[in-house]
C-alpha positions, -999 to +999 in steps of 0.1 A: +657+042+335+622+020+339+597+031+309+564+034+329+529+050+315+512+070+336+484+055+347+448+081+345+423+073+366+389+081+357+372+116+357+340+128+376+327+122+346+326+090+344+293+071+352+291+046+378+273+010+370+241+019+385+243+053+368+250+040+333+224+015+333+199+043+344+211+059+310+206+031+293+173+022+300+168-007+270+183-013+234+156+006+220+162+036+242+202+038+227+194+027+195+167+063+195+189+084+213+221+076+189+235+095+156+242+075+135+264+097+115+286+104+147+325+104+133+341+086+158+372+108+178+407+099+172+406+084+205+381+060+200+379+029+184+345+025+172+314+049+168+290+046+191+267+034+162+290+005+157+288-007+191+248-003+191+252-024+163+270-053+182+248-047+212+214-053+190+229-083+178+237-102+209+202-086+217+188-105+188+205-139+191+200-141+232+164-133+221+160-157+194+174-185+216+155-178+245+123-181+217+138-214+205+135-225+241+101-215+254+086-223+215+103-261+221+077-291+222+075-301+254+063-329+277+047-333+318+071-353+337+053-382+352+060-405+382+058-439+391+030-440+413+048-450+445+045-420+466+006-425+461+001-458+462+020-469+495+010-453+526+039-461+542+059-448+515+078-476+513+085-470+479+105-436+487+131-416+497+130-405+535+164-409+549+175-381+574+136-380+583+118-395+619+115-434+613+096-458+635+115-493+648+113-511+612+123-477+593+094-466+578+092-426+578+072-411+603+038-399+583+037-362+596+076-358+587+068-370+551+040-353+544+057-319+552+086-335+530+065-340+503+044-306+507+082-288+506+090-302+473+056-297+454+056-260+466+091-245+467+088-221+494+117-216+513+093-216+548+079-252+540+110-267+532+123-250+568+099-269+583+107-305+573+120-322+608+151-342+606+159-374+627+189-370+648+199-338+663+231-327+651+228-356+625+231-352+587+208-323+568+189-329+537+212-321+504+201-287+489+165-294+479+162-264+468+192-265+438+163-282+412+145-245+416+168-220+402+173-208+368+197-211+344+205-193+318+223-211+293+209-239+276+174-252+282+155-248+316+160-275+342+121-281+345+123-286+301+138-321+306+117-353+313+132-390+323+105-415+326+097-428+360+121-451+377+108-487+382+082-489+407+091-509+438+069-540+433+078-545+398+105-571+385+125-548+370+137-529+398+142-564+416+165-572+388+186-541+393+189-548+430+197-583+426+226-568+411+233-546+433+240-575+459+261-591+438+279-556+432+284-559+471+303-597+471+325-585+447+337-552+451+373-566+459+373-589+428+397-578+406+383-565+374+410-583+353+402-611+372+364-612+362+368-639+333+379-665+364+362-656+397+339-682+412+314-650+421+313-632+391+304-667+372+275-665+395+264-637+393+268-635+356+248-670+355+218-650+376+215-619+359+217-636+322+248-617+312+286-627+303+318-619+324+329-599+299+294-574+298+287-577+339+280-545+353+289-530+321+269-501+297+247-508+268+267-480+250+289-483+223+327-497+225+316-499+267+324-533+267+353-532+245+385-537+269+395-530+306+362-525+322+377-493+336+378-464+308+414-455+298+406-414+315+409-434+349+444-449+342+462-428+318+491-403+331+484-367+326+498-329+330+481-299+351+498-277+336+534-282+348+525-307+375+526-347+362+501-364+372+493-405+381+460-416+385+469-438+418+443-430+440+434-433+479+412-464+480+395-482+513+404-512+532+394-540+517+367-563+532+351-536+551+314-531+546+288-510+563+254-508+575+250-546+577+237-544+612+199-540+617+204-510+649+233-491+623+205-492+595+180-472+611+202-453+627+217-443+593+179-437+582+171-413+607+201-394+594+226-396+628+262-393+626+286-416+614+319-433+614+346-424+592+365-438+565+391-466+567+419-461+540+447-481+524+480-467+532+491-479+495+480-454+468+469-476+439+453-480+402+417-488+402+416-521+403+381-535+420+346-524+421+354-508+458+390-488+442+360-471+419+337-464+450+364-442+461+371-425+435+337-412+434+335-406+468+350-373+471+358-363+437+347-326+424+314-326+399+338-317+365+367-338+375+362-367+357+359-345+321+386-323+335+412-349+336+394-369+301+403-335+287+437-335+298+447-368+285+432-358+254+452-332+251+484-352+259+480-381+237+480-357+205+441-365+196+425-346+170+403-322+171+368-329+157+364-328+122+343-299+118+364-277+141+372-246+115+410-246+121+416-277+106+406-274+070+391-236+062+410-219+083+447-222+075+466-190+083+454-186+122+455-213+151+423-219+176+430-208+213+401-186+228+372-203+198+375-237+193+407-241+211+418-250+244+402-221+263+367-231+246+377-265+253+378-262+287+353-240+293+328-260+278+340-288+300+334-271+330+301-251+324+282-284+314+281-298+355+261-271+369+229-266+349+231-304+350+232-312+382+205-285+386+181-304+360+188-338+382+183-325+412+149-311+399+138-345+390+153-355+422+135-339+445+104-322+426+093-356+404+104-385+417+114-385+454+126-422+444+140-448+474+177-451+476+188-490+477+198-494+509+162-484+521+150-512+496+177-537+511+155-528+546+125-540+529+143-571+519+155-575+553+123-573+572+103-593+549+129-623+549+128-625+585+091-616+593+096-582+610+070-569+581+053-580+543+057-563+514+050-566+480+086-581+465+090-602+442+108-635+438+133-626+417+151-608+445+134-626+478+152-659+460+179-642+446+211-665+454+234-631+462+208-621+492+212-653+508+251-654+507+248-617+518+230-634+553+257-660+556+285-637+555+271-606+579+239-622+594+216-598+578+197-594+546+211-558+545+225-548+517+263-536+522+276-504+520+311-495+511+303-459+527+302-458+567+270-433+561+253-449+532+240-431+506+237-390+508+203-375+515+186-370+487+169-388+466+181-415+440+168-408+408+183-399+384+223-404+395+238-367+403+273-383+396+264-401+362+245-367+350+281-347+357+296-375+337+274-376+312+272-339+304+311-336+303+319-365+285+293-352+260+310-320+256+342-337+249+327-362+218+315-329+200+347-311+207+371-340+200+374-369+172+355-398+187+371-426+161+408-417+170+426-451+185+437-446+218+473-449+222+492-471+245+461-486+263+464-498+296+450-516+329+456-519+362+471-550+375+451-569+399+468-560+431+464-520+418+496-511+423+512-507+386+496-502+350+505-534+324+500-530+287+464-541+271+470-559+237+429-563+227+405-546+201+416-513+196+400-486+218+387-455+205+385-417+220+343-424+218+342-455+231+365-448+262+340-420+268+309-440+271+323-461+294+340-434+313+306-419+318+290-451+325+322-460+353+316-427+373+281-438+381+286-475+389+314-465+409+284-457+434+263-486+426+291-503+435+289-486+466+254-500+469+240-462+470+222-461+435+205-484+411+215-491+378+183-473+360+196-443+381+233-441+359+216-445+324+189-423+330+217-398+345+240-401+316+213-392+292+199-363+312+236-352+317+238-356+277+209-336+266+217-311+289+252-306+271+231-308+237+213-276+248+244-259+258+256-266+221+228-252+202+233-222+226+269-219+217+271-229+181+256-201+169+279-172+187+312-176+164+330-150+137+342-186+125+328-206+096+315-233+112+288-263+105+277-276+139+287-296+168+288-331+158+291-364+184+277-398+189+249-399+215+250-425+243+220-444+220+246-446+191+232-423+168+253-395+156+237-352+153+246-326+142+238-294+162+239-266+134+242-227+144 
């Protein structure tokens, strides 16, 4: 016969949610309401006293962290100047608003804009008017306004300000940009030969080896793409090979002057042309598409996988591998941890980007800079840009090949609508791949490294300098982000700057966390994307 426990269900007794947190009232209200000296029944696991106890100190650390954070030094954000100082706001984001015949943004419709962002009320940012009926909405400009609470505030970071438009450096970043676009079917393991990544490299004062590469450490060590975008993995009990669904190659968008604006003023758009062959990323446009349609924690997700499966260690300072010796990590410090921490870091990121987004910066995207270029070069309008991009030797072989000075898109609609800076996608990265250098041993060699061979449709063995678990990451976070510059839909400036908002926002979620274990346990350590290596202590 089937043993079976009866199952009681509760008594009248029993107090509802809303009835037990009338009793409650506050901590202090329990703690005077409680005998101490209460003998627990047989029934019962604790006293009531001992669970006061643990209740006043998750009080007490929730309150001391929350001190740590409004007590922390802290900085205004400040801008480049743009918004101000163009009337025409050339130097800003207005796509999906009313544009006149050259593109720029109809005053009224940015000045609401604008109003929206400064003031956060839900009836102002109701009132901004779109360009195309039944055309493509503005992307949650609200997101950078809501609270978290975990970590540090999303209105306690600061990036500086982006490049302003006139200046030489941003000219510099979209010079390469347009390179980006001849040579998003150049195979990366082809870059040490091709004719137009010699020429670009020659223009933008760089090597074929560090093109389009990050300034962090063991970045340019390798395969240009990071070992977490080739390697096989396990969900669970499903196998898993990273051949992805890529585009046609050759196929470029928004080179046409009428398909520009139209794009601006936000109207619908064509869709997608795919490969039939799944393959390895192989090319600047094999990364576009992978960060066209992947989820925010994916790329730490699947870093934390592979992880897993190649047998790295743990980091040092994880308690279970010295101190500990009789017990194994699962729920602290193990995988549930693991995972969890991987996958809590994207949303209070994303909701400090989108702050500076939308709230700071309201910074041009680059395809709305590639319709300044446009107009200037062929008289339609003048506008403060300098040489370095008006003589840039990529422009002028974009004109040849599509007739316009345009900058391609590898996306049918361009970039999204909402502002540029900083990179949504590179501060995702960057907050998961930050997670994973404190949780994992950053020096361990990575075994059995790999690349994609140049027609993307197997892996082939890579026999340089060894590549390390930290190294891999930098560039992993740095690949997710150019994957959309190479989709000519953010600036370089908007990747580094997201990786290291994307980072600190992971630091704050550590110094949260390291203080809430039964464990012995010294700190988080990892290597920041600047190359220097803390320690966040409980």
């Amino acid at each position: 016969m089937k043993n079976t426990e009866a199952v009681v269900p509760p008594t009248s007794s029993t107090p509802t949610r809303r009835e037990f947190l009338g009793r409650v009232g506050s901590v202090a209200a329990l703690v005077a309401s409680t005998d101490p000296t209460r003998t627990p029944d047989s029934s019962t696991a604790f006293s009531r006293a001992e669970l006061l106890e643990r209740r006043r100190a998750v009080f007490d650390l929730r309150v001391r962290r929350a001190r740590a954070w409004v007590l922390a030094p802290f900085e205004l954000p400040t801008v480049n100047g743009d918004e101000a100082r163009y009337p025409s706001k050339l130097g800003s984001f207005s796509k999906g608003m009313p544009h006149d015949a050259l593109g720029h943004v109809e005053p009224a419709a940015y000045a609401t804009f604008a109003r929206a962002c400064k003031t956060g009320r839900v009836v102002d940012f109701d009132a901004i008017p779109l360009g195309s009926n039944g055309g493509q909405r503005l992307r949650n400009p609200q997101a950078g306004l809501a609270f978290t609470l975990s970590g540090a505030d999303s209105h306690q970071f600061v990036v500086p300000p982006p490049p302003p438009f006139a200046s030489a450096e941003l000219a510099g970043e979209m010079a390469e940009l347009y390179w980006m676009s001849l040579a998003r079917d150049v195979p990366f393991s082809d870059y040490g030969t091709s004719p137009i990544i010699q020429q670009a490299a020659t223009e933008l004062a760089v090597t074929p080896q560090t093109i389009f590469r990050a300034p962090y450490a063991g970045a340019t060590v390798g395969p240009y793409v990071s070992q977490f975008l080739l390697q096989p993995f396990a969900f669970g009990a499903q196998p898993i090979e990273q051949r992805i669904r890529t585009f046609e190659g050759g196929v470029d968008f928004l080179t046409s002057f009428p398909d520009w604006l139209s794009r601006q003023n936000g109207a619908p758009f064509e869709a997608r042309q795919y490969d039939s062959t799944l393959r390895y990323i192989r090319n600047g446009r094999d990364l576009a598409a992978w960060v066209d349609t992947d989820p925010p924690s994916q790329a730490g997700l699947n870093a934390a996988l592979i992880l897993l499966r190649m047998g790295c260690p743990l980091d040092p300072a994880n308690p279970y591998l010295q101190r500990i010796t009789n017990q194994d990590a699962f729920t602290t410090f193990g995988p549930v941890d693991l995972f969890d921490m991987v996958e809590k870091a994207p949303a209070p990121a994303h909701r400090a980007v989108w702050f500076q987004k939308w709230r700071v910066h309201r910074y041009l995207r680059p395809e709305e800079y590639g319709g300044r270029v446009h107009n200037h070069l062929v008289g339609s309008a003048t506008y403060p840009l300098p040489d370095d991009i008006l003589g840039s030797a990529a422009v002028q072989q974009v004109f040849s090949e599509t007739g316009s000075y345009l900058l391609p898109q590898a996306y049918p609609d361009g970039c999204p609508l909402h502002p540029a800076y900083p990179s949504g996608h590179s501060v995702g990265a960057g907050s998961t791949v930050s997670m994973l250098k404190a949780l994992f041993d950053e020096s361990f060699v990575i075994p059995n490294p790999v690349e994609a061979s140049p027609d993307g449709l197997s892996l082939v063995p890579y026999g340089g300098p060894p590549l390390t678990v930290g190294g891999e990451l930098n560039k992993l976070a740095f690949n997710i982000g150019m994957g959309r510059v190479f989709a000519g839909i953010h600036f370089r400036s908007d990747v580094l700057w997201g990786n290291w908002l994307g980072e600190a926002v992971s630091l704050g979620l550590l110094a949260d966390e390291a203080g809430c274990y039964n464990e012995p346990f010294r700190g988080y350590s990892l290597r920041k994307f600047d190359g220097r290596t803390i320690t966040i202590a409980p």
